[in-house]
C-alpha positions as CSV (number, residue, x, y, z in Angstrom):
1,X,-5.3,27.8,-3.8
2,X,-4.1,25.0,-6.1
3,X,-6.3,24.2,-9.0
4,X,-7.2,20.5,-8.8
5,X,-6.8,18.9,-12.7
6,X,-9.6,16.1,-13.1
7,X,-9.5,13.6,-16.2
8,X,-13.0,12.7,-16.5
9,X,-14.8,10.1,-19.3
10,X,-16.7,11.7,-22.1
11,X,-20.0,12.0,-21.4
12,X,-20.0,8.1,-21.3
13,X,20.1,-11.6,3.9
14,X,23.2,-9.9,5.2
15,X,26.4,-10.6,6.7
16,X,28.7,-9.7,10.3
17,X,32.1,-9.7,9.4
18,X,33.4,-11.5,11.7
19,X,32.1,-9.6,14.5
20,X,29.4,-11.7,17.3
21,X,25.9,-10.4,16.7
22,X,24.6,-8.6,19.9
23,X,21.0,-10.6,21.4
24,X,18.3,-9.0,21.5
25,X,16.8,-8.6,24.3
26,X,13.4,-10.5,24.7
27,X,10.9,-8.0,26.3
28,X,11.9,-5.1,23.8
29,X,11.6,-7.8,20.8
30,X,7.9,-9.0,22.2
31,X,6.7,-5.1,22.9
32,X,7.8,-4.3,19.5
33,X,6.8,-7.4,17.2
34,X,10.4,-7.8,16.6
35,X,12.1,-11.2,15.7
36,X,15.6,-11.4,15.5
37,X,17.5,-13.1,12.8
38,X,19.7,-16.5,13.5
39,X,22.1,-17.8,11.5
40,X,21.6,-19.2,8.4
41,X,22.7,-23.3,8.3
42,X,22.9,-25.5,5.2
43,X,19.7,-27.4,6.6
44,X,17.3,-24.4,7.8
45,X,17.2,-20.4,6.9
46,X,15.3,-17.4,8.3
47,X,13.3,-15.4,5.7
48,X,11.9,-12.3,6.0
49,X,9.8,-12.1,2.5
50,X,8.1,-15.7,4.6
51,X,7.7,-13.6,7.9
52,X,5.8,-10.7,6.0
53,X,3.9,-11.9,3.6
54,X,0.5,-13.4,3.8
55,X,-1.9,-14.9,1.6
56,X,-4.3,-12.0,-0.6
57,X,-8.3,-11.6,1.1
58,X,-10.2,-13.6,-1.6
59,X,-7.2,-15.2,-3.3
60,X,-3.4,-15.2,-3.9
61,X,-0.7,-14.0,-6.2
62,X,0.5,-17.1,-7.5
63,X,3.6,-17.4,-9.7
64,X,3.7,-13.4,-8.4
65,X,4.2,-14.1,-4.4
66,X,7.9,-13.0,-5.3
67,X,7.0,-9.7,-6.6
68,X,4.8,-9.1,-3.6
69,X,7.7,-9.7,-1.3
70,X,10.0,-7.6,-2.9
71,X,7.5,-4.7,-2.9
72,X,6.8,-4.8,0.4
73,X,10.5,-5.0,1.6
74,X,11.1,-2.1,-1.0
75,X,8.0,0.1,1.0
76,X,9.7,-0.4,3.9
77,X,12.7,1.6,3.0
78,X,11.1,3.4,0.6
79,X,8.0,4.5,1.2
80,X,6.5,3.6,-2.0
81,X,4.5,0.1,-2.8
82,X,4.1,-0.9,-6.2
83,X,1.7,-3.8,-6.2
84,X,1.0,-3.4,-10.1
85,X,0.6,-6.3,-12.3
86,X,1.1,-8.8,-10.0
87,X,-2.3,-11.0,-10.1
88,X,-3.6,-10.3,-7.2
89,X,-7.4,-11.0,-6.6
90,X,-7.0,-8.6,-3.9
91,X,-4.3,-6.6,-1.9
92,X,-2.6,-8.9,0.3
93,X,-3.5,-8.8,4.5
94,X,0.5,-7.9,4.7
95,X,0.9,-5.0,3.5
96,X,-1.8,-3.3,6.4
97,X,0.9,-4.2,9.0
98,X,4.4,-3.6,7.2
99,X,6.1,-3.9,10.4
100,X,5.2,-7.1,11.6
101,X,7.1,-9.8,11.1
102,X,10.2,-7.6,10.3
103,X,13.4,-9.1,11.4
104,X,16.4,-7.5,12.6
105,X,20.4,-8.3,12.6
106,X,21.9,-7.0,15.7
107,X,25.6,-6.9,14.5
108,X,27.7,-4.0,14.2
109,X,26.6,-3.8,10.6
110,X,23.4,-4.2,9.4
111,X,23.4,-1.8,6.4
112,X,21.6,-3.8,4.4
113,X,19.2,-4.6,6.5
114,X,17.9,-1.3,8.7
115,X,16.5,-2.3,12.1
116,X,12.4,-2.1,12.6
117,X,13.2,1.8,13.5
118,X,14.4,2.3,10.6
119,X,11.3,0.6,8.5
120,X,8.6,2.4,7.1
121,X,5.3,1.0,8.8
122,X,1.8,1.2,6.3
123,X,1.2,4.8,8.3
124,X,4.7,6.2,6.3
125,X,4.0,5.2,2.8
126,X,3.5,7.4,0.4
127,X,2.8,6.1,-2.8
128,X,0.6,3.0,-3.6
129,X,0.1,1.5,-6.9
130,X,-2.0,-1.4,-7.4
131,X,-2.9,-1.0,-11.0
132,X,-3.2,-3.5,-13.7
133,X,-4.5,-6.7,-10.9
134,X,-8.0,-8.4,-11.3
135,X,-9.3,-7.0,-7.8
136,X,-12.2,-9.4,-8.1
137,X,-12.1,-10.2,-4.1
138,X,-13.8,-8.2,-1.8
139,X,-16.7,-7.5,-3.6
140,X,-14.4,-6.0,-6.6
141,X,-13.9,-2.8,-4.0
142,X,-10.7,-1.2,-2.7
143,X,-9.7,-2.9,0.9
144,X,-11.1,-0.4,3.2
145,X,-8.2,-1.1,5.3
146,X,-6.2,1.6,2.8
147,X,-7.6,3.9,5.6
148,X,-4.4,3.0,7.3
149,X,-2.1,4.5,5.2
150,X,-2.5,8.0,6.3
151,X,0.3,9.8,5.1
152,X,-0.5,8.9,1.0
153,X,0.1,11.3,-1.3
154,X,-0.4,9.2,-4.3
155,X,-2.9,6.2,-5.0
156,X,-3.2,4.3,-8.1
157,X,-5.3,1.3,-9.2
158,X,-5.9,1.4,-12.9
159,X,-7.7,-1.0,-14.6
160,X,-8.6,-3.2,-11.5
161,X,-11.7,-4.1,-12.3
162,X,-13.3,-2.4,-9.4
163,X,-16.6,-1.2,-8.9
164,X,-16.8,1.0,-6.0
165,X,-14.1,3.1,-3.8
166,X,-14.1,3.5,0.2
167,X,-14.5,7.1,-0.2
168,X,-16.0,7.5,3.5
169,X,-13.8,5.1,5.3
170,X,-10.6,5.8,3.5
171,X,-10.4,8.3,1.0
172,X,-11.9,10.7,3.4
173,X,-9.0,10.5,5.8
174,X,-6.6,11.2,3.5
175,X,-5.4,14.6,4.0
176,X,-2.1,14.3,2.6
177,X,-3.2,13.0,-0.9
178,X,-2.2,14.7,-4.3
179,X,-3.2,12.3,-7.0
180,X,-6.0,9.6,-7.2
181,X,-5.8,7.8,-10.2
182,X,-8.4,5.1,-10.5
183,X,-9.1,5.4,-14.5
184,X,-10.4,2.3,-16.7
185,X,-12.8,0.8,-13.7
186,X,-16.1,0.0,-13.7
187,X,-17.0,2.9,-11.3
188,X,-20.5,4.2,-11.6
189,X,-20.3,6.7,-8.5
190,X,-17.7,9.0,-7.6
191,X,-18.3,10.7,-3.9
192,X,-16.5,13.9,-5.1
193,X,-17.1,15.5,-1.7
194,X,-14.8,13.1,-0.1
195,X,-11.5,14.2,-1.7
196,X,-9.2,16.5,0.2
197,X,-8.7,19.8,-0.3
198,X,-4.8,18.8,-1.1
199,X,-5.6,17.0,-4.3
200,X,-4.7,18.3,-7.6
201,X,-5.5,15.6,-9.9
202,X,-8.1,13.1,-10.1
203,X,-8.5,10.6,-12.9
204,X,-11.9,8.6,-13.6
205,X,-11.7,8.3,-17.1
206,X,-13.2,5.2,-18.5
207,X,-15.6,4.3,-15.9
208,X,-19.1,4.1,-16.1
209,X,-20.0,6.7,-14.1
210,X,-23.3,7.9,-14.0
211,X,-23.7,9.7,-10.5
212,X,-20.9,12.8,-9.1
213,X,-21.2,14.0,-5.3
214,X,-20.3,17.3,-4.8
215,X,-19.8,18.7,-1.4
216,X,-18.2,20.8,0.7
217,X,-15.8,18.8,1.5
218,X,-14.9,18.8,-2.3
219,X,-11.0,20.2,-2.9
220,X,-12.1,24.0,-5.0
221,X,-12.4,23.3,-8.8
222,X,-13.8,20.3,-8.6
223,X,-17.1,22.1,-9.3
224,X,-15.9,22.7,-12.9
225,X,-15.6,18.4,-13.4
């Protein structure tokens, strides 16, 4: 079996060509949350960074709320969400429901813009970075909404000001995670027991930790932390 590795603190819009865009039809677009896109006009436009985006749980992103759009369009094709450095005061309510709101274009080609079937939903992404943000909402703890993102492999939020970690309700369930890095937090426990046998490295450097849970549940090595 793999070796976890465990860093620990010292002891301290697109176009048709020409061609008519096919309707979609309204009881497949309700049953699947879709909303199809209509043409742009000089006096009104359809937006889909406005459709999925909402406002952050305890506070917003300010001058940021661009940043936060693009990510989320980019973890829809991607599979990876990089919320780093973008102010938040915590991680925004859209990115638990990735699909929502998506839009679709109908036409013969929509390339640039792959239909909800072809979007990566919250349950698909992989990697999720929220380092570098001033989580102070939520009781400066990760959302434990993250539970919903089942098929991580890699979560990051460094230096986030944070001061506890859903390792029951999220963590936990993770059984596809490799890497947890969480260093320079103000974490004083760290539920060891609720990491995943599939990890293989764990950062908690520069915390305040004063308290380790080991289990059986622990991934083998971590005993050597």
């Amino acid at each position: 079996k793999h070796k976890p590795q465990f860093t620990m603190p010292p002891p301290s819009p697109s176009t048709t060509r020409g061609r008519r865009p096919r309707q979609l039809n309204p009881a497949f677009a309700s049953a699947h949350g879709l909303a199809q896109r209509r043409q742009q006009s000089s006096n009104s436009s359809s937006s889909i960074v406005a459709a999925a985006t909402g406002p952050a749980r305890g506070g917003n992103a300010g001058g940021n709320r661009n940043r936060v759009d693009a990510a989320i369009r980019s973890a829809r094709s991607t599979g990876r969400l990089n919320l780093s450095s973008c102010s938040l005061a915590a991680l925004p309510d859209a990115i638990f429901d990735l699909r929502s709101g998506v839009e679709i274009d109908l036409s013969m080609d929509s390339s640039s813009n792959p239909g909800s079937w072809q979007s990566r939903g919250e349950d698909e992404v992989a990697v999720l970075d929220a380092s570098d943000n001033p989580l102070s909402g939520g009781g400066r703890s990760l959302d434990d909404r993250l539970a919903k993102f089942v098929a991580l492999k890699t979560l990051r939020a460094r230096r986030s000001g944070i001061i506890e970690m859903p390792w029951r309700s999220a963590i936990l369930n993770f059984d596809h995670l490799l890497t947890l890095d969480v260093g320079g937090n103000d974490l004083t426990e760290a539920m060891l027991e609720c990491l995943p046998m599939t990890v293989r490295e764990v950062d908690l450097s520069n915390n305040k930790l004063s308290r380790l849970v080991e289990g059986t549940a622990a991934p083998s090595g971590s005993s050597n932390v």
